[in-house]
C-alpha positions in Angstrom: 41.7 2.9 37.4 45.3 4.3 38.5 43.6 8.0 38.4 40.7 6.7 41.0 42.7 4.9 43.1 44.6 8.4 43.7 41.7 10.4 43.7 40.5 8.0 46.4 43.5 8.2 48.1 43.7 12.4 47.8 40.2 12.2 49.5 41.1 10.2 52.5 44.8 11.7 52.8 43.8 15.3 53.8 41.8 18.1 52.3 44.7 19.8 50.6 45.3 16.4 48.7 41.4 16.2 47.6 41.9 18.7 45.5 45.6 18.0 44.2 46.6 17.0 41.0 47.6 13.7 39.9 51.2 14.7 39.7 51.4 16.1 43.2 49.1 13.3 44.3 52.6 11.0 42.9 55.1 13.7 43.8 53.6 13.5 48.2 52.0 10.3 48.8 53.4 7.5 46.1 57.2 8.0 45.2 58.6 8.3 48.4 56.8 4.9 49.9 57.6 2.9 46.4 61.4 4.4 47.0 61.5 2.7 50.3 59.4 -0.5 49.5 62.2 -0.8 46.4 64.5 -0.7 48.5 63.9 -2.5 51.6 63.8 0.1 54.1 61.8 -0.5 57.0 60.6 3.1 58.1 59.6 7.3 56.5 62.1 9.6 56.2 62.1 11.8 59.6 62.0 14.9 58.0 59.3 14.2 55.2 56.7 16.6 54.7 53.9 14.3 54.2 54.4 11.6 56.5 51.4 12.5 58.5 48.7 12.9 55.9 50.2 9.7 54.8 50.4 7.3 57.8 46.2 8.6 58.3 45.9 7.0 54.9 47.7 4.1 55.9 45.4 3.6 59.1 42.4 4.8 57.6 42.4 1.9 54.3 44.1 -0.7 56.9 41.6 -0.7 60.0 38.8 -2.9 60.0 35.8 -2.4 58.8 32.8 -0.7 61.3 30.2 -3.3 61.8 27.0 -2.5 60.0 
């Protein structure tokens, strides 16, 4: 389930991440945000590479849903 869930994520992130590997999948979009949820930070590094392709998944899986 772990492995869809990233795949899923890869495909909404960007198209460099659709066709990442699960490692670099972990490595860009899942350490850095479990680091700071760990420790009760409150925002992204500045300087971090993958904040963008991130914060469009964020968006993207947290807007609601277009009506039918």
């Amino acid at each position: 389930m772990a492995y869809n869930l990233l795949r899923a994520a890869g495909a909404l992130t960007s198209a460099f991440h659709t066709k990442a590997t699960t490692a670099t999948l972990r490595a860009h979009l899942v350490q850095v945000p479990a680091r700071i949820a760990r420790s009760a930070q409150r925002d992204l590094p500045r300087n971090w590479r993958w904040q963008k392709a991130w914060t469009h998944l964020f968006d993207t899986v947290h807007r609601p849903p277009e009506p039918a």
